[in-house]
N, C-alpha and C positions, 0 to 999 in steps of 0.2 A: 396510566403510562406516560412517561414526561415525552418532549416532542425531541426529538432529535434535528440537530442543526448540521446540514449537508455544505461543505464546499466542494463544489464536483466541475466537471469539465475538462479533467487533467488525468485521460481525457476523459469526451465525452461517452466514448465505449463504454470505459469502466464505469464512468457513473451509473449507466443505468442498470451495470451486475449489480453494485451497492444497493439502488433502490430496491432491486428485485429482491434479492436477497434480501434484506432487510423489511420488505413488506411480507414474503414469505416466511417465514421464522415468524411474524411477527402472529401473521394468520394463523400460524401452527397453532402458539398460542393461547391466542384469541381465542379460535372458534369461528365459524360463524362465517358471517362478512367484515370481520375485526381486520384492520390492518392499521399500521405503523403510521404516528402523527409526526411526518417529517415536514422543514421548511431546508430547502434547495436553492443557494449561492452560486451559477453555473458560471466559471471566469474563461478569461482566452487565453488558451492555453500556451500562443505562438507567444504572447505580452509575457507573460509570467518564465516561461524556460528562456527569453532572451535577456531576461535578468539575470538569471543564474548563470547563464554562460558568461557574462561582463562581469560578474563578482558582484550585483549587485542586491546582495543580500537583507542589507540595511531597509531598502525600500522593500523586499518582496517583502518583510516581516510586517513592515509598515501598514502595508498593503494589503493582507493578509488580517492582520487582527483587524484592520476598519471593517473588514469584511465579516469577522466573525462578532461585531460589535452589533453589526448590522443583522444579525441573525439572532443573537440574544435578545435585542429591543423587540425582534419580532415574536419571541416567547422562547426559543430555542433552552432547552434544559443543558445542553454537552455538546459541544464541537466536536466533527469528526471531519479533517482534513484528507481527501477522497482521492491519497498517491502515497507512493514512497518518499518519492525525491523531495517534495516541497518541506517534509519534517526536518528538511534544514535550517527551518524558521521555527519548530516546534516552542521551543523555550517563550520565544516572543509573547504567539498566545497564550500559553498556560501563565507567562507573570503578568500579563495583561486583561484578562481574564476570572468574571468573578463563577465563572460556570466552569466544569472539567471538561480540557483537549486530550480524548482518547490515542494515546500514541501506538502508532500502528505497529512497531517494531514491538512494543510490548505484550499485544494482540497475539503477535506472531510467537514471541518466546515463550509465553505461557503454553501453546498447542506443540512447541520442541520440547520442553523439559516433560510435559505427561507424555511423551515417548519414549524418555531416558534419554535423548541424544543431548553430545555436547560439541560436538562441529557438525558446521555444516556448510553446503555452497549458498553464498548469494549471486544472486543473477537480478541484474536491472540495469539502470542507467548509468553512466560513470559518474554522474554526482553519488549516488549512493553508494554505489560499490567502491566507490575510491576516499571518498571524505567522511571523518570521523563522525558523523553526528548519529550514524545507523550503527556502525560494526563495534563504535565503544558502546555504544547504549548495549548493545548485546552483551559484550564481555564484562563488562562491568559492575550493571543491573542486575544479571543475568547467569552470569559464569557460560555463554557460549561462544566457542570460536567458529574465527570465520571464515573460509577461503575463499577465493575471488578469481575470477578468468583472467587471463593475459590480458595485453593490453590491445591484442590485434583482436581477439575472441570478444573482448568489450565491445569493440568498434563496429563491431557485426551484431552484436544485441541489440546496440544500441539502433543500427539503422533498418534494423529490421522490426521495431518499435516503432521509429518515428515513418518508416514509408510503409510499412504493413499493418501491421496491429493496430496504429491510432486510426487507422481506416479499416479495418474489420477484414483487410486482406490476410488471409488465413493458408500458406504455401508449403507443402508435405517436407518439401527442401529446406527451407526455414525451421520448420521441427525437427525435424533432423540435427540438423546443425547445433539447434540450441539440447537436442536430446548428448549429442556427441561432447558439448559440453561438461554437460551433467556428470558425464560418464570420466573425463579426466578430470573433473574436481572430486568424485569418488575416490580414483584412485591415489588423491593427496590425503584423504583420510575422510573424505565428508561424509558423512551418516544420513544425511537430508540434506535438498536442496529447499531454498528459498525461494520464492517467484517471487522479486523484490521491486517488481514493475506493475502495478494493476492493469498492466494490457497481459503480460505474461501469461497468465491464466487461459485465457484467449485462444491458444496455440497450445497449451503444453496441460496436461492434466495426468492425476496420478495412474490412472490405467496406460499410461504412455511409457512408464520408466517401473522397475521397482524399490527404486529407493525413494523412501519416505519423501513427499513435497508439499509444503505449506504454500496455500495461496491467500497469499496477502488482502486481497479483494475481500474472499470470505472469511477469513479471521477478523479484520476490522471492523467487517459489518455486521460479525455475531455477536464480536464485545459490545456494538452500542445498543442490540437488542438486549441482551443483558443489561446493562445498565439502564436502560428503560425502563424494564420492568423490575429493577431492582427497587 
């Protein structure tokens, strides 16, 4: 099984779905007492989104591949970058890089097209749902469209992420809201939503809505069991 190289902390909630997940699948597997030979990068999460919001993309890429350099040296077979928003830098790593960075939006379209769908909603942070490096990788790569919340509807995802979900605050109101979401990006044509936030999942799961929802957390961390044991 090759080791899987974790950058996680963003946040630290969701990292420890990735780990679970990904030691679980891994057990399945396995067998036994088998689990998953990962090595775990935890960054700070306040450092890293205050670059993003100053435009400072240059250094987070910077940043970012030192960090996945630092995980190769330590045996690391594949980078897996443990958020949505940060695959703003994705390119960075992968030309930087002599090991594969699993990108997580491709994780995800692979589990949309064996449904047949070809829109869908994104939901996550306004880096992601607003700037091109997610919604063309989809249409592009992929042949899937995307629609996106207003920009008042964003604002409320978003701070119901950054004050709830990054802290495991879990509020029936809050799902709601993001469910009612859901429900007017349906009716602009979406076939599936995307939980395009790894706290997302957190809050909202598919027995909560019946339109199709891919959770980004656990797509990512199936492909890199897959390619583990590939």
């Amino acid at each position: 099984m090759k080791k899987i190289g974790l950058i996680g902390g963003l946040s630290w909630q969701s990292t420890v779905e990735y780990y679970r997940v990904i030691n679980e699948e891994s057990n399945r597997r396995l067998g036994g007492l088998g689990t998953a030979e990962c090595i775990l990068y935890s960054v700070n999460l306040a450092e890293k989104l205050g670059r993003m919001a100053r435009g400072e993309e240059k250094q987070l890429g910077e940043e970012f591949l030192d960090v996945s350099k630092k995980l190769v040296s330590a045996g690391a077979d594949m980078i897996l970058l443990c958020t949505n928003t940060m695959h703003a830098v994705y390119d960075v790593l992968a030309d930087g890089l002599s090991v594969p960075v699993i990108h997580i939006a491709d994780a995800t379209a692979a589990a949309i097209k064996k449904q047949g769908l070809t829109k869908v909603a994104l939901l996550g942070t306004p880096f992601t749902m607003t700037q091109p490096f997610y919604k063309d990788r989809l249409k592009k790569l992929h042949g899937i469209d995307v629609v996106i919340p207003t920009k008042e509807q964003g604002e409320e995802i978003y701070r119901v992420i950054n004050e709830e979900l990054t802290f495991h605050i879990l509020k029936e109101e809050s799902r709601r809201y993001f469910l009612d979401v859901i429900d007017s990006l349906r009716a602009q044509g979406a076939q599936g939503a995307i939980l395009g936030c790894t706290e997302i999942p957190l809050l909202i799961q598919q027995e909560h809505t019946a339109l199709p929802v891919f959770d980004t957390t656990v797509l990512h961390a199936m492909a890199a069991v897959d390619a583990a044991f590939a």
